[in-house]
N, CA, C and O atoms as CSV, one atom per row, in Angstrom:
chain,resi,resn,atom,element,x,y,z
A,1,UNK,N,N,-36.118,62.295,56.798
A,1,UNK,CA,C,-36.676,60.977,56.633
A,1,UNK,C,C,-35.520,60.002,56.443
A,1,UNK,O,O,-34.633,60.256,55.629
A,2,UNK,N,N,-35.513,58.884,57.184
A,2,UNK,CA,C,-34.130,57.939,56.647
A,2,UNK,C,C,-34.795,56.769,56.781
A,2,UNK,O,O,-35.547,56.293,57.631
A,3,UNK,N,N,-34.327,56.401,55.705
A,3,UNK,CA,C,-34.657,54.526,54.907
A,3,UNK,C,C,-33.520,53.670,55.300
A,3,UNK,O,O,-32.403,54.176,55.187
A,4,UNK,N,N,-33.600,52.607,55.687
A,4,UNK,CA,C,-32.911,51.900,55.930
A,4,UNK,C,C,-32.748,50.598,54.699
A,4,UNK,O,O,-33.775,49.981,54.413
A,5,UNK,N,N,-31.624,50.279,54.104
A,5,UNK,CA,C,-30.918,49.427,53.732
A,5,UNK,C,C,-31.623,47.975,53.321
A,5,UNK,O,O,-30.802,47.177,53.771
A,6,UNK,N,N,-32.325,47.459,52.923
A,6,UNK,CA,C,-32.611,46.153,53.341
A,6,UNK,C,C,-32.009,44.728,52.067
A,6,UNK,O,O,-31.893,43.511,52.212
A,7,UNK,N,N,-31.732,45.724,50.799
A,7,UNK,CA,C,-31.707,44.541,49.586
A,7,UNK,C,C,-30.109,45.475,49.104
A,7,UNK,O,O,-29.773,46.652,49.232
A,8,UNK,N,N,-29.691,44.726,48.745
A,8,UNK,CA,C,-28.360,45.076,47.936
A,8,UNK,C,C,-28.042,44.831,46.789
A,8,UNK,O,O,-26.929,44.537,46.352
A,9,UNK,N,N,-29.744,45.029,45.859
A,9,UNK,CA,C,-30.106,45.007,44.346
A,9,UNK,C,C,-30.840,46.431,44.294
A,9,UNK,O,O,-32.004,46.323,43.907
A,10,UNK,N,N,-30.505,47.523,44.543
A,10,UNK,CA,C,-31.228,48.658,43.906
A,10,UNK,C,C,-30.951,49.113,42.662
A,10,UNK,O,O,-29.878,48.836,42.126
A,11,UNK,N,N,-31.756,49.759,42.146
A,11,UNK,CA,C,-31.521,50.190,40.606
A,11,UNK,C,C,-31.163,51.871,40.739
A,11,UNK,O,O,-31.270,52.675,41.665
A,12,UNK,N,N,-30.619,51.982,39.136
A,12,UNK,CA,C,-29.997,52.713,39.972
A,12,UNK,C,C,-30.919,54.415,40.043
A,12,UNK,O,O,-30.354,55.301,40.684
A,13,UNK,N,N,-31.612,54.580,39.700
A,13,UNK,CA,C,-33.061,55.336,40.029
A,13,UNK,C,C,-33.251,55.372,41.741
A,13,UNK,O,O,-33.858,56.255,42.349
A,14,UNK,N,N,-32.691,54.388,42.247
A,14,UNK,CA,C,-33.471,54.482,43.395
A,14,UNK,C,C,-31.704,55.232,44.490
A,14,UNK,O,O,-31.734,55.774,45.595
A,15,UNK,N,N,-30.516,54.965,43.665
A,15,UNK,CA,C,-29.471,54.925,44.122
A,15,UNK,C,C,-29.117,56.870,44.080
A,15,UNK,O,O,-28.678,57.601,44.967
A,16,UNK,N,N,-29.565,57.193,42.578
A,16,UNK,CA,C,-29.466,58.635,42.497
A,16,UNK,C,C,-30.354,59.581,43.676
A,16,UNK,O,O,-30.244,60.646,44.284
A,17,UNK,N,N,-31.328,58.381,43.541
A,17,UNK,CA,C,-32.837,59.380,44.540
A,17,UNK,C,C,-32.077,59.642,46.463
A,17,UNK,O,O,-32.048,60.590,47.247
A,18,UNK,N,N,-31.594,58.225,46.487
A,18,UNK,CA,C,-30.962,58.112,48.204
A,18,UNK,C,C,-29.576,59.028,47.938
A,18,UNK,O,O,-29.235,59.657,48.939
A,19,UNK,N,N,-28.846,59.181,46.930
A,19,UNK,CA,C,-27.847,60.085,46.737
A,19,UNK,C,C,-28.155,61.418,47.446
A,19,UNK,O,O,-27.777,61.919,48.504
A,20,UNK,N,N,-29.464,62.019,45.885
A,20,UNK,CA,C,-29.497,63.198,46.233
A,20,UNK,C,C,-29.662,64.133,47.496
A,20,UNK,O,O,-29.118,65.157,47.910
A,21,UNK,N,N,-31.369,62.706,48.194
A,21,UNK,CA,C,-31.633,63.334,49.139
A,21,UNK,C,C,-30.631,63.406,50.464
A,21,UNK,O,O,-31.107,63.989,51.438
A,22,UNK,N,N,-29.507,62.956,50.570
A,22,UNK,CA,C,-28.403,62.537,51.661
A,22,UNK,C,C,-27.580,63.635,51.366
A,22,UNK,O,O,-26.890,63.882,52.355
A,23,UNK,N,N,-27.272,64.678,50.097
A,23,UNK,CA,C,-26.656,65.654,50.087
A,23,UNK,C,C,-26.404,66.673,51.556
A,23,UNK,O,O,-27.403,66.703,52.275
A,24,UNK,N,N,-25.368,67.376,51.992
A,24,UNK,CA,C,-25.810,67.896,52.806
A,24,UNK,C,C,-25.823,69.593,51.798
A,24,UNK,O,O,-25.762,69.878,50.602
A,25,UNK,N,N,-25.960,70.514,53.324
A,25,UNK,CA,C,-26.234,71.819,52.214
A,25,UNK,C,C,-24.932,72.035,52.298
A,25,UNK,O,O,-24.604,71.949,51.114
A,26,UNK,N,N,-24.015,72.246,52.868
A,26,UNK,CA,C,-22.225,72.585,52.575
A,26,UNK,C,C,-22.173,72.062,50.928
A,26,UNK,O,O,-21.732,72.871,50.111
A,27,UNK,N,N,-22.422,71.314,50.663
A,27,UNK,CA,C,-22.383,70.709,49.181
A,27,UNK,C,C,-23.032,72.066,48.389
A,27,UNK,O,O,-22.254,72.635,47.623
A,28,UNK,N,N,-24.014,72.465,48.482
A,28,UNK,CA,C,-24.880,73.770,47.512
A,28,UNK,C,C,-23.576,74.952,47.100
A,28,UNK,O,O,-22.935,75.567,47.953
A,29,UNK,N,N,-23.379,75.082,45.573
A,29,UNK,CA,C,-22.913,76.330,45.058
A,29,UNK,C,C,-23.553,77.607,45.877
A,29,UNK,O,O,-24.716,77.931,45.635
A,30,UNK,N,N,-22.814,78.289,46.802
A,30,UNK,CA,C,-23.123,79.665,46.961
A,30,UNK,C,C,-22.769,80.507,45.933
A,30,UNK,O,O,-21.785,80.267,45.234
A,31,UNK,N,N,-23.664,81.732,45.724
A,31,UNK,CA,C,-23.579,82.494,44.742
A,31,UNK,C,C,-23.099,83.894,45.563
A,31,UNK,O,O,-23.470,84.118,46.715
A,32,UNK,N,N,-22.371,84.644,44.931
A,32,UNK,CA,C,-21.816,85.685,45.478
A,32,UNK,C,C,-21.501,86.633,43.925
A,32,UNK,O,O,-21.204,86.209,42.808
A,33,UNK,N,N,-21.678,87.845,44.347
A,33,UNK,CA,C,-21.571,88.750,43.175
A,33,UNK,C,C,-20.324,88.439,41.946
A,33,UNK,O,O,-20.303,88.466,40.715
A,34,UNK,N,N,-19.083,88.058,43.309
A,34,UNK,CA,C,-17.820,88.161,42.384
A,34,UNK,C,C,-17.920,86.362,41.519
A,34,UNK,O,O,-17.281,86.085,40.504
A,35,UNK,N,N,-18.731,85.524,42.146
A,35,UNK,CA,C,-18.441,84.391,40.961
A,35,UNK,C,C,-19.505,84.407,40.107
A,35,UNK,O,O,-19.709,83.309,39.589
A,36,UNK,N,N,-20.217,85.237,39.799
A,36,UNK,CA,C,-21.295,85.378,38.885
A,36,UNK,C,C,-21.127,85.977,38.196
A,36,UNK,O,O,-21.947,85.941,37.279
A,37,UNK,N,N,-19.938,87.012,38.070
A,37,UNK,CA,C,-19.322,88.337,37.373
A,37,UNK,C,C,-18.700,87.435,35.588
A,37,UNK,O,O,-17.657,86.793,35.713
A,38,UNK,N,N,-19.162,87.444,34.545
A,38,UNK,CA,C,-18.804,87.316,33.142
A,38,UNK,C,C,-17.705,88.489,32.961
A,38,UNK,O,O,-17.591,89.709,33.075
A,39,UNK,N,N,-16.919,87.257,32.579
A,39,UNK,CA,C,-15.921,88.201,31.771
A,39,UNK,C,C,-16.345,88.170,30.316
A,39,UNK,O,O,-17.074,87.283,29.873
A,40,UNK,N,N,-15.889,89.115,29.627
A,40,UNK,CA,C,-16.350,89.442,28.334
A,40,UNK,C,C,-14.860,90.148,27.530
A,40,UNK,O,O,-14.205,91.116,27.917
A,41,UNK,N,N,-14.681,89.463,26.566
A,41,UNK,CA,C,-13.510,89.064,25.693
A,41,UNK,C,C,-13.677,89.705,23.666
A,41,UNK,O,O,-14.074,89.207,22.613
A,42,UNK,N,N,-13.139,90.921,24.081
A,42,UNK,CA,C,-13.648,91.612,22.364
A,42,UNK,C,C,-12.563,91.316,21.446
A,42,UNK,O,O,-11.367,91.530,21.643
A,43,UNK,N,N,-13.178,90.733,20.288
A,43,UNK,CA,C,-11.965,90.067,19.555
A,43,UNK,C,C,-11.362,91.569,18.974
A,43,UNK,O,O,-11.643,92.631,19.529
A,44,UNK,N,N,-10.515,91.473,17.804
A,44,UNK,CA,C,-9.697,92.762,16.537
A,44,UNK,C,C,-10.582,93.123,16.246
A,44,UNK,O,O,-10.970,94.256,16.531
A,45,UNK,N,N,-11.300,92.194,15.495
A,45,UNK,CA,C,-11.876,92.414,14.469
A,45,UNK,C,C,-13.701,92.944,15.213
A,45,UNK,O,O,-14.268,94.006,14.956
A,46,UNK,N,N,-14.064,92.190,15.830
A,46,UNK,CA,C,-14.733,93.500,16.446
A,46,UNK,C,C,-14.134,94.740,17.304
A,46,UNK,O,O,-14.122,95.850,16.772
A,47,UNK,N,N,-13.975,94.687,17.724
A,47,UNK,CA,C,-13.068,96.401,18.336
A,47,UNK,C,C,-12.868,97.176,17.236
A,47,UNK,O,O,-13.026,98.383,17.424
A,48,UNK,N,N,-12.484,96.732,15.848
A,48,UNK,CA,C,-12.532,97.661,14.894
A,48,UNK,C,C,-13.619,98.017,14.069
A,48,UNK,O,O,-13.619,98.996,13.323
A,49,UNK,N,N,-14.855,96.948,14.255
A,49,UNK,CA,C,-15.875,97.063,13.414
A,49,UNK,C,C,-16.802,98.204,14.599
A,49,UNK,O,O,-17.574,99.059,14.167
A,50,UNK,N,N,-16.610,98.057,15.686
A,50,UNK,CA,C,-16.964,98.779,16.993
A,50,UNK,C,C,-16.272,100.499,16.526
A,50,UNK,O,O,-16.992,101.497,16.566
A,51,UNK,N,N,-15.573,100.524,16.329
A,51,UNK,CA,C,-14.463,101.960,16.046
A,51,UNK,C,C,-14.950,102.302,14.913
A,51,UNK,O,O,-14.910,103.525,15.040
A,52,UNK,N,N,-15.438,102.090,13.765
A,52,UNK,CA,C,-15.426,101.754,12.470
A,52,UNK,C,C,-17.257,102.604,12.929
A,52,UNK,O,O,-17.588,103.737,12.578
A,53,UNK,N,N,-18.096,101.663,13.728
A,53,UNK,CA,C,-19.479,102.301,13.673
A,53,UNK,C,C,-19.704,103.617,14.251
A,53,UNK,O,O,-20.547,104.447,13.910
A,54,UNK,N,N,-18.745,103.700,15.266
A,54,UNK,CA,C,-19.085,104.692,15.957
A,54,UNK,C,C,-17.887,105.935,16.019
A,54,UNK,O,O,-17.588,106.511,17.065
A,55,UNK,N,N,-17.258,106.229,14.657
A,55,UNK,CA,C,-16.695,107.148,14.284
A,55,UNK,C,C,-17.654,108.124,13.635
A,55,UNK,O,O,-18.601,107.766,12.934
A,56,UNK,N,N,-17.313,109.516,13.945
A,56,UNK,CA,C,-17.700,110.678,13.742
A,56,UNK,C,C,-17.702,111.118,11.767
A,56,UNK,O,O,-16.767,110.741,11.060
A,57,UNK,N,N,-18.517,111.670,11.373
A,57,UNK,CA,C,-17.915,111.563,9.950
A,57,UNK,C,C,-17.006,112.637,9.714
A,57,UNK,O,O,-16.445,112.619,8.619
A,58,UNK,N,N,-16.699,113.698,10.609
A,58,UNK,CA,C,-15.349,114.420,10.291
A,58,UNK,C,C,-13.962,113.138,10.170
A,58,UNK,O,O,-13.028,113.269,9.379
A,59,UNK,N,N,-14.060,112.352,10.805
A,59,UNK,CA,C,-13.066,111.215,10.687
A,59,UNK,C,C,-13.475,110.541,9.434
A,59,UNK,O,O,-12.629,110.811,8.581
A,60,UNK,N,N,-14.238,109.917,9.039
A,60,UNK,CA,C,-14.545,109.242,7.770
A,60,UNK,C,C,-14.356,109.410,6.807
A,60,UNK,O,O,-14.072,108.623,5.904
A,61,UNK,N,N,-14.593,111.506,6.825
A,61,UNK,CA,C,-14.051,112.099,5.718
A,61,UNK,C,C,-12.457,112.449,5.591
A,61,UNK,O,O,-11.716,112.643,4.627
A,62,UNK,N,N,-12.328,112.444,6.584
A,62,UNK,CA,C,-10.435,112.433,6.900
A,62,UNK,C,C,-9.561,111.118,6.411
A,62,UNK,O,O,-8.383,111.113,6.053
A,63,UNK,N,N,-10.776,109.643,6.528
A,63,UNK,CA,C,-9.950,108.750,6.014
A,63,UNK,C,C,-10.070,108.391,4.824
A,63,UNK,O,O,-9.349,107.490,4.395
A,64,UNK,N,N,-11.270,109.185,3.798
A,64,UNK,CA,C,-11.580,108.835,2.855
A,64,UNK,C,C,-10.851,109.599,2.257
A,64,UNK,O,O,-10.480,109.016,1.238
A,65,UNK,N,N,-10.402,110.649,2.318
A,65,UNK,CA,C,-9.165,111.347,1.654
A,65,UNK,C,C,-7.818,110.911,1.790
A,65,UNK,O,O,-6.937,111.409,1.089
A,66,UNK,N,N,-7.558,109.946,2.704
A,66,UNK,CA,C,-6.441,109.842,3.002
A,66,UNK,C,C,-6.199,108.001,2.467
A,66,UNK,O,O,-5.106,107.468,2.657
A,67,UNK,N,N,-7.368,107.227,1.812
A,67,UNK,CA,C,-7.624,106.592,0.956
A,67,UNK,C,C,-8.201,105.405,1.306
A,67,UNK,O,O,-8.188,104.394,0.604
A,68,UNK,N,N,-8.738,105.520,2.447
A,68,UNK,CA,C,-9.528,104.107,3.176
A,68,UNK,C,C,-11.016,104.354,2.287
A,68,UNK,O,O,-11.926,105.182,2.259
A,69,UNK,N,N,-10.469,102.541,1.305
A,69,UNK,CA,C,-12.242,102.493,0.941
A,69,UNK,C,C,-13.498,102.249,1.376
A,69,UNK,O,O,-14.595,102.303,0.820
A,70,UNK,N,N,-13.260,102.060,2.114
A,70,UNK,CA,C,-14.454,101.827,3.127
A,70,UNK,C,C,-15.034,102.887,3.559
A,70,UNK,O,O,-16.222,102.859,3.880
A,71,UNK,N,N,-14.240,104.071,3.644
A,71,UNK,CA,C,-14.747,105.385,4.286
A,71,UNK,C,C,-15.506,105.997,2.754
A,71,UNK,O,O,-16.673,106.357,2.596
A,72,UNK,N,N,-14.554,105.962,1.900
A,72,UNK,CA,C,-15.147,106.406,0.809
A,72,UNK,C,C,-16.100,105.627,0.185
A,72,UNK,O,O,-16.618,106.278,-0.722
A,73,UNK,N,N,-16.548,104.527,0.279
A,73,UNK,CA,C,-17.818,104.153,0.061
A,73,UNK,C,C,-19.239,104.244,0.911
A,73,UNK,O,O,-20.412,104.103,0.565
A,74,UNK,N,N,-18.543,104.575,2.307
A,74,UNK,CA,C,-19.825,104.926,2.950
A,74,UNK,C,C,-20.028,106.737,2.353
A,74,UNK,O,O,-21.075,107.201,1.902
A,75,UNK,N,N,-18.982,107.333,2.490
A,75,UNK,CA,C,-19.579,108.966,1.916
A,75,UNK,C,C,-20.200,108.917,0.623
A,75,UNK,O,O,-20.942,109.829,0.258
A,76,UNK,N,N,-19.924,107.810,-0.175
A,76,UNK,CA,C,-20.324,107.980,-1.554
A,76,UNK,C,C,-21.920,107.682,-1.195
A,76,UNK,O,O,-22.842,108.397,-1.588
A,77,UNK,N,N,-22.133,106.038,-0.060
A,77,UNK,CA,C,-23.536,106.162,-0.155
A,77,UNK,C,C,-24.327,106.909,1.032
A,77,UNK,O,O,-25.537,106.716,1.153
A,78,UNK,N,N,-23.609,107.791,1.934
A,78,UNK,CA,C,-24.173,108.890,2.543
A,78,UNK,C,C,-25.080,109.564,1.546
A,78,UNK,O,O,-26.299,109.413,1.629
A,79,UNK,N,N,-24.300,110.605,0.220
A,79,UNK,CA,C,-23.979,111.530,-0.821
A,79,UNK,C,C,-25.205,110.898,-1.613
A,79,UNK,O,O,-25.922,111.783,-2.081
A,80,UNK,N,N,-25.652,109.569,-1.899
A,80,UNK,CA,C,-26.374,108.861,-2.543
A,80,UNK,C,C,-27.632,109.176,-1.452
A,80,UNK,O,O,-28.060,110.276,-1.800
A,81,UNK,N,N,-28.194,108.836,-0.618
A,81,UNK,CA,C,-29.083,109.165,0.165
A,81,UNK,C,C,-29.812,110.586,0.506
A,81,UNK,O,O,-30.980,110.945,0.657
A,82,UNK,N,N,-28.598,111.177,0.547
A,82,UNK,CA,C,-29.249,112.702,0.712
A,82,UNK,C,C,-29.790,113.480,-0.511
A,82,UNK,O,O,-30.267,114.606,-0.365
């Protein structure tokens, strides 16, 4: 559909509308697997809280002897539970 020109007072509602529709499609974001792909960025401090959950408790008990409190407060409230 094309409108022709006639006043050189449009608002600008009418300026966005003749914008948009004049787009061509070369203008449209193509999507392709690789620019849709998220990168994903693990801080220290999770990576260790990550290591920390999903350690074995032969390790827990290895660090709780070896004097990490954290290990020894989870065996204490393992020990408390059972």
């Amino acid at each position: 559909m094309v409108h022709s020109v006639t006043s050189a007072s449009r608002t600008p509602t009418e300026v966005q509308s003749a914008t948009a529709s004049q787009k061509s499609p070369q203008e449209k974001p193509t999507s392709t697997p690789s620019t849709n792909a998220a990168a994903v960025v693990i801080s220290n401090a999770g990576r260790a809280a990550l290591e920390e959950a999903t350690e074995t408790r032969d390790q827990t008990a290895k660090e709780a002897r070896s004097g990490d409190r954290q290990a020894q407060k989870l065996l204490a409230k393992r020990a408390a539970a059972a």
